[in-house]
C-alpha positions as CSV (number, residue, x, y, z in Angstrom):
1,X,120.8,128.9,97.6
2,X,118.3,126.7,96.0
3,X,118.6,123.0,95.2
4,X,117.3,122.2,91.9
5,X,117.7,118.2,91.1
6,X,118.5,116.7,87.5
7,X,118.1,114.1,85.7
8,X,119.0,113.5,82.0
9,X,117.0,111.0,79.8
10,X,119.3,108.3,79.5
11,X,118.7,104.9,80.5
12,X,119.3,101.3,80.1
13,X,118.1,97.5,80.7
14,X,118.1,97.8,84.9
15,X,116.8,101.5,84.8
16,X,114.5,102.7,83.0
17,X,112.5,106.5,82.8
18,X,109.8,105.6,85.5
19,X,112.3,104.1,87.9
20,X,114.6,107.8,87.2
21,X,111.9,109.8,87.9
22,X,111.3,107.4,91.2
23,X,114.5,108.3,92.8
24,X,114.4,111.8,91.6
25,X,111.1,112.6,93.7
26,X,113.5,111.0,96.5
27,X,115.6,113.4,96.5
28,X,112.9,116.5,97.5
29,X,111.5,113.4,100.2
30,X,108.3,113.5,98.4
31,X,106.8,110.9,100.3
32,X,106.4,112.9,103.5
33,X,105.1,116.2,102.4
34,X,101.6,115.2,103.1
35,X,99.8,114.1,106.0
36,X,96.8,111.3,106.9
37,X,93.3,112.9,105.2
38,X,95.6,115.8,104.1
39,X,93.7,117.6,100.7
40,X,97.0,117.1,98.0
41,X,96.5,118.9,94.4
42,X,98.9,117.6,91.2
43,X,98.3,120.7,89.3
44,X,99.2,119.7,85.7
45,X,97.9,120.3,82.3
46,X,96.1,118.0,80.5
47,X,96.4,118.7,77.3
48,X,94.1,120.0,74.8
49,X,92.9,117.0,72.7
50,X,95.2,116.6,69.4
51,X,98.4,118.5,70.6
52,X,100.5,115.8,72.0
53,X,103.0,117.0,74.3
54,X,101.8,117.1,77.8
55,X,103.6,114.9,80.6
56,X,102.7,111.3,80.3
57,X,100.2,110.3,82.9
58,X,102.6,106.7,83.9
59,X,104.7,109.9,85.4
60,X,101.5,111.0,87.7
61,X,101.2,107.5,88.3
62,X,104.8,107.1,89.5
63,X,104.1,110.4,92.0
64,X,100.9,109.2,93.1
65,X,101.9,105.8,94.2
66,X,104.8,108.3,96.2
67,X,102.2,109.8,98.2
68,X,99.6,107.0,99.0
69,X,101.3,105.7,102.0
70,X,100.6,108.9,103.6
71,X,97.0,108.4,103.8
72,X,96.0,111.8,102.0
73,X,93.6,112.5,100.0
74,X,95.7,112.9,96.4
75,X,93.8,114.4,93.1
76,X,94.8,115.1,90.0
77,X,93.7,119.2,88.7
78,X,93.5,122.1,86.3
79,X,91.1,125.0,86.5
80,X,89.0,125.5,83.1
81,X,89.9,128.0,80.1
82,X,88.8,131.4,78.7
83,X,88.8,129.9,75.3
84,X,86.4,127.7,73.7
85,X,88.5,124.2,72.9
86,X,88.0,120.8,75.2
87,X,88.4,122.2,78.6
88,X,86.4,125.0,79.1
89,X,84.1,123.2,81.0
90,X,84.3,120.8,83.6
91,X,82.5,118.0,81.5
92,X,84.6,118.6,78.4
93,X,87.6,119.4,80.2
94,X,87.0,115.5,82.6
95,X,86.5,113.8,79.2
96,X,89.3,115.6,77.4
97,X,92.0,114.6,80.5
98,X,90.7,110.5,80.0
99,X,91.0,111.0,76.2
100,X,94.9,111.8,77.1
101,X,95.4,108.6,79.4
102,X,94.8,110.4,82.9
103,X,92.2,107.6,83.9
104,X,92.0,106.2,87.8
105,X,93.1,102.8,85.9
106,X,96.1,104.3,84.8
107,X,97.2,107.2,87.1
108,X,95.3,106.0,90.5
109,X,93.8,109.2,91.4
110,X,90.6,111.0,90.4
111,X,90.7,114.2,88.3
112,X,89.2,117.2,89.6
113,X,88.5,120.3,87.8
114,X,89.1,122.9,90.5
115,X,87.2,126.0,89.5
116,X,83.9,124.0,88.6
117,X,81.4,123.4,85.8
118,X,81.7,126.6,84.1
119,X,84.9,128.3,85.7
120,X,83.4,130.5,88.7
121,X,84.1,127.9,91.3
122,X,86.6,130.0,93.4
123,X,88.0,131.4,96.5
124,X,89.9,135.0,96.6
125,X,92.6,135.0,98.4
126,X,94.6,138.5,99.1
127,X,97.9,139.2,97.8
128,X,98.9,143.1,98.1
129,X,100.2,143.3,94.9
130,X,101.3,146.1,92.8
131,X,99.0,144.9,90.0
132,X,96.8,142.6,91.7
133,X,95.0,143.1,95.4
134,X,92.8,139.9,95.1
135,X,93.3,136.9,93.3
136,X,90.7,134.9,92.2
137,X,91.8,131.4,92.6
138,X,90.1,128.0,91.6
139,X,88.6,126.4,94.7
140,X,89.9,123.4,94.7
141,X,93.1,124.4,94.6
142,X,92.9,127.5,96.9
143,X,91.2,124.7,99.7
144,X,94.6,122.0,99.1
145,X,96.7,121.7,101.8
146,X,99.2,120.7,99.6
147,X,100.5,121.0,96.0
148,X,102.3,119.9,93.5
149,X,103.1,121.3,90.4
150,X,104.0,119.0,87.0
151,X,104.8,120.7,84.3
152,X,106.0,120.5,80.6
153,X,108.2,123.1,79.8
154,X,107.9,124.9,76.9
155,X,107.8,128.2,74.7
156,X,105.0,130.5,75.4
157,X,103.5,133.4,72.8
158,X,102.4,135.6,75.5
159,X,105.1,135.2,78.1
160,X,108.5,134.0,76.6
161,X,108.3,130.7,77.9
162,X,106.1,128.5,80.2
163,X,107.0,127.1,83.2
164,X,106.0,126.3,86.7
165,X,105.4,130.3,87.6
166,X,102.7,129.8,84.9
167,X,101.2,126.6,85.5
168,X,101.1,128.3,88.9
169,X,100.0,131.7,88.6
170,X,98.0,131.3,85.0
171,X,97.0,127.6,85.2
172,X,95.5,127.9,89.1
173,X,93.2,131.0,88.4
174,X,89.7,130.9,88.1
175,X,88.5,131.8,84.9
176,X,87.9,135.4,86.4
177,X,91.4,135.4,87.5
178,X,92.5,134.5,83.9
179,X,90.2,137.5,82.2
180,X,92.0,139.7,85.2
181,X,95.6,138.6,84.0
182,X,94.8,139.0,80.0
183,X,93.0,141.8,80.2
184,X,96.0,144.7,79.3
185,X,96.7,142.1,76.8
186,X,95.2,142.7,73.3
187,X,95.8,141.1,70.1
188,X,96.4,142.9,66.3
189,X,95.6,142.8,62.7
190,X,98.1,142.4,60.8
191,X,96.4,143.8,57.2
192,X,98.5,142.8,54.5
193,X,98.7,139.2,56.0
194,X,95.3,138.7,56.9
195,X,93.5,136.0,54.1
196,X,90.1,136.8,55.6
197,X,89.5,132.7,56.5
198,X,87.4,133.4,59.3
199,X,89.7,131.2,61.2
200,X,89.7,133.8,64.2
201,X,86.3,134.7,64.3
202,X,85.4,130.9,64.8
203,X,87.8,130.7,67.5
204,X,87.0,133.5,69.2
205,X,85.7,132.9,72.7
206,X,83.6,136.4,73.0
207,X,82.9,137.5,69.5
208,X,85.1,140.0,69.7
209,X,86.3,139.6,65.6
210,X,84.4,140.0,62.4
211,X,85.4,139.4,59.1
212,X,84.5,141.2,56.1
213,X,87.5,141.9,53.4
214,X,89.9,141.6,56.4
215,X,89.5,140.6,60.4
216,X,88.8,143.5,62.5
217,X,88.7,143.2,66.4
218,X,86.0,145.0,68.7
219,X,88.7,145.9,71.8
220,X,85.5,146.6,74.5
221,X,84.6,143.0,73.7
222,X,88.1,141.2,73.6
223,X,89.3,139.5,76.6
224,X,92.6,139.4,75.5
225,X,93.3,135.6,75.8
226,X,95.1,135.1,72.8
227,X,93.3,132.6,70.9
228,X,93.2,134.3,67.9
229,X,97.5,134.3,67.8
230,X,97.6,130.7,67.5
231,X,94.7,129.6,65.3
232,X,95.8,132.1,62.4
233,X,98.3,130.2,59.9
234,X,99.2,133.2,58.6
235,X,101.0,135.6,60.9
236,X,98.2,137.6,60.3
237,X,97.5,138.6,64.4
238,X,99.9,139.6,67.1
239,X,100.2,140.6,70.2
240,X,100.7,144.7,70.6
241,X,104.1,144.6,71.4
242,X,103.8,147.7,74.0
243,X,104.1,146.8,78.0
244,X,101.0,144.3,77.8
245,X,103.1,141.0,77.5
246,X,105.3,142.7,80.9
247,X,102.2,143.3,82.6
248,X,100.6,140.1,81.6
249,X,104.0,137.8,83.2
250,X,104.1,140.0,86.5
251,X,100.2,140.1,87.0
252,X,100.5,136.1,86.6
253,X,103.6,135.9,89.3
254,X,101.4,137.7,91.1
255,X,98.6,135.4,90.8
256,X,101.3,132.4,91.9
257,X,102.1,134.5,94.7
258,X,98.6,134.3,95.4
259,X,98.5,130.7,95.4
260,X,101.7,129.6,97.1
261,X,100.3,131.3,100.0
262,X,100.7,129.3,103.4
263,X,101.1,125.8,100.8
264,X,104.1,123.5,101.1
265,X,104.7,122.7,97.5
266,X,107.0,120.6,94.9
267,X,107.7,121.6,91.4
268,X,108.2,119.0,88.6
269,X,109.1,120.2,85.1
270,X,110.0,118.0,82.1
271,X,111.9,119.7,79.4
272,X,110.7,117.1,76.6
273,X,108.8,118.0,73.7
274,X,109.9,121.8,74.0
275,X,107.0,123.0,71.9
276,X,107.6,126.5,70.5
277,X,104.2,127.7,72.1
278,X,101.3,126.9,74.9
279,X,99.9,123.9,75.8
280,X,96.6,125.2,75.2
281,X,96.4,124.7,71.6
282,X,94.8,122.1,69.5
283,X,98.4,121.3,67.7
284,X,102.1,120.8,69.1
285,X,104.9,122.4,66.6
286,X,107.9,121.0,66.2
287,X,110.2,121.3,69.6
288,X,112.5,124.3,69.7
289,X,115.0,121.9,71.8
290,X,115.9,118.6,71.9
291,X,114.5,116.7,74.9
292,X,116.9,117.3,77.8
293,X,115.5,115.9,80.9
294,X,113.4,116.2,84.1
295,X,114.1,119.0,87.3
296,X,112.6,119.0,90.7
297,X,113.0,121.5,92.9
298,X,110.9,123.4,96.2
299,X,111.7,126.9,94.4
300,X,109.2,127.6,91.6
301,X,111.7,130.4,90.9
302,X,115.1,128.3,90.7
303,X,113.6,125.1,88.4
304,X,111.9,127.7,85.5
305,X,115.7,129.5,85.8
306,X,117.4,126.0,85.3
307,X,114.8,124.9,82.8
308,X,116.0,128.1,80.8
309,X,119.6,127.7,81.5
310,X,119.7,123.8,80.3
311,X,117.9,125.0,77.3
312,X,120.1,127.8,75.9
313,X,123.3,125.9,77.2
314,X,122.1,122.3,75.0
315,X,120.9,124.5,72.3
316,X,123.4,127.4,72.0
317,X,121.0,130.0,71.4
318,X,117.6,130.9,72.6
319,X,115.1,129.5,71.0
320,X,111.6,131.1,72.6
321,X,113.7,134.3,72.0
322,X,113.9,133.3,68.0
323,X,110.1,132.1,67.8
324,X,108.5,135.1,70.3
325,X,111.2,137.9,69.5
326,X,109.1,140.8,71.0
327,X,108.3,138.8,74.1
328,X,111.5,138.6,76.9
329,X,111.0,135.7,78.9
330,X,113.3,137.3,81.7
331,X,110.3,139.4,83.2
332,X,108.3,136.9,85.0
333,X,111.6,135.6,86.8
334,X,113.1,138.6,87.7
335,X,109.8,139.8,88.9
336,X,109.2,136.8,91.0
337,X,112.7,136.8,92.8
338,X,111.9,140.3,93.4
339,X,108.4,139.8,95.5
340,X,109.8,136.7,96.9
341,X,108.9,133.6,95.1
342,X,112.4,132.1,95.2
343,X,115.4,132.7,93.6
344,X,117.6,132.5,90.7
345,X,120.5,131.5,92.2
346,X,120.8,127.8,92.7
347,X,122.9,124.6,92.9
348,X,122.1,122.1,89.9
349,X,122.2,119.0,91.6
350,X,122.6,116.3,88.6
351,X,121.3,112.5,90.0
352,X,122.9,110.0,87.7
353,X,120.7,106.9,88.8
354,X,123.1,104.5,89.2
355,X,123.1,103.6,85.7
356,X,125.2,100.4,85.5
């Protein structure tokens, strides 16, 4: 059974949040995952400029200064986006991550953007899948000899909920990889809603919407990334709720099959700032959960099925069901336990800290 370890937010005057999280990487023996000149990725999301809940970089610092006395080679990474927005380039996205705080003053490691200037920097690495046969996988990531995965745990419109199988399998692919998850995945009109604001077809990475009296969307052009679901403030697109939001979660365990492959990894998530939606947009909602704490685990399946089970236990209901209630959050782990990822059986083990 797997071992996920726990820690709540609480502290006081002789321990505080960066000293928790210390002792909590302790507990998976951080320190000697990697060896001298040893290539280690900290896959995390930067956060797109002016939503505000990605993981605070003194955390990366707190992991980096872990790993230093190994003598590797540590980087901080993400791989670029479909969309247009702050990092879907390498220059944007560079200058976007030192906008947030992740600077070599603060964290002590460089940033890397691992699929390149524009996104086609990448290795395929083959995977036998049902759904996929050949991931396409950001280089600098596929080329690590080690990584680790920090995540901020949230709500996601297109998968349930986002976790490390997503920062994994979504947030490591190149952007070919990406087009190949999204592409079953295609976006609707809803007519009566729709205000014709043009919103969407601003946003709209491939021109694939024009707006007359109402938005209309040209499906051979659309990529189906999503962009237009969270720009609209008025309910007016959707996903089509048929198997394309099933497809889209096992296509991307697939993907984090892809890139697990012959890795030793960590996976670090925070369940603070439990946004109702992705990272990837411009604006943070209000959290769907209070701020609960921070898991570690070496089972990528186990720590998003504890992440869940913390949630809906502190909250007594399910809130990604409440603000996605055509999307079931179940399918990416059951599908992942199924091919192997991990599992979702495991032992919560809860590290008090030594409060005193």
């Amino acid at each position: 059974m797997a071992r996920v370890y726990f820690t709540d937010l609480s502290t006081n005057s002789n321990m505080n949040l960066l000293q928790k999280f210390s002792l909590l990487l302790d507990k998976v023996q951080i320190s000697t995952l990697a060896r001298k000149d040893e290539f280690v990725a900290i896959k995390l999301h930067f956060g797109e400029y002016g939503n505000l809940a990605f993981v605070r970089p003194q955390y990366l610092r707190v992991l980096v200064e872990k790993l230093k006395p190994s003598g590797a080679k540590i980087f901080l990474t993400d791989a670029n986006t479909l969309y247009v927005g702050h990092r879907s380039n390498a220059v944007d996205h560079v200058l976007n991550a030192y906008l947030n705080g992740f600077t070599m003053d603060v964290v002590g490691a460089p940033v890397i953007i691992a699929d390149g200037l524009k996104g086609n920097d990448q290795l395929i690495v083959k995977v036998d899948g049902k759904y996929i046969k050949e991931a396409k996988i950001a280089s600098a990531i596929a080329l690590a000899d080690v990584l680790i995965f920090v995540t901020h745990f949230k709500g996601h419109e297109q998968t349930g909920f986002g976790g490390a199988l997503k920062n994994i399998g979504m947030g490591c692919a190149s952007r070919q990889g990406k087009l190949e998850q999204h592409s079953d995945s295609k976006p609707k009109i809803i007519e009566d809603k729709c205000v014709a604001c043009r919103t969407c077809e601003r946003f709209c990475p491939t021109g694939a919407i024009r707006v007359s009296k109402i938005a209309r969307i040209d499906y051979i052009v659309c990529i189906g990334c999503g962009q237009c679901i969270a720009v609209c403030n008025y309910e007016a697109v959707e996903p089509s709720w048929d198997s394309s939001a099933e497809l889209l979660s096992k296509k991307m365990v697939e993907y984090a099959k892809a890139v697990l492959k012959d890795k030793r990894a960590i996976f670090v998530n925070f369940i603070v700032n439990v946004s109702p939606d992705c990272d990837c947009w411009h604006v943070n909602r209000p959290a769907v959960a209070p701020d609960i704490g921070i898991v570690v685990s070496d089972d990528p399946v186990a720590i998003d099925q504890a992440c869940i089970d913390l949630v809906l236990k502190t909250t007594h209901q399910d809130p990604f069901l409440q603000v996605h209630p055509n999307v079931s959050w179940e399918t990416q782990l059951a599908y992942a336990e199924q091919i192997g990822l991990g599992s979702r059986r495991y032992e919560l083990v809860e590290i008090s800290c030594h409060l005193k």
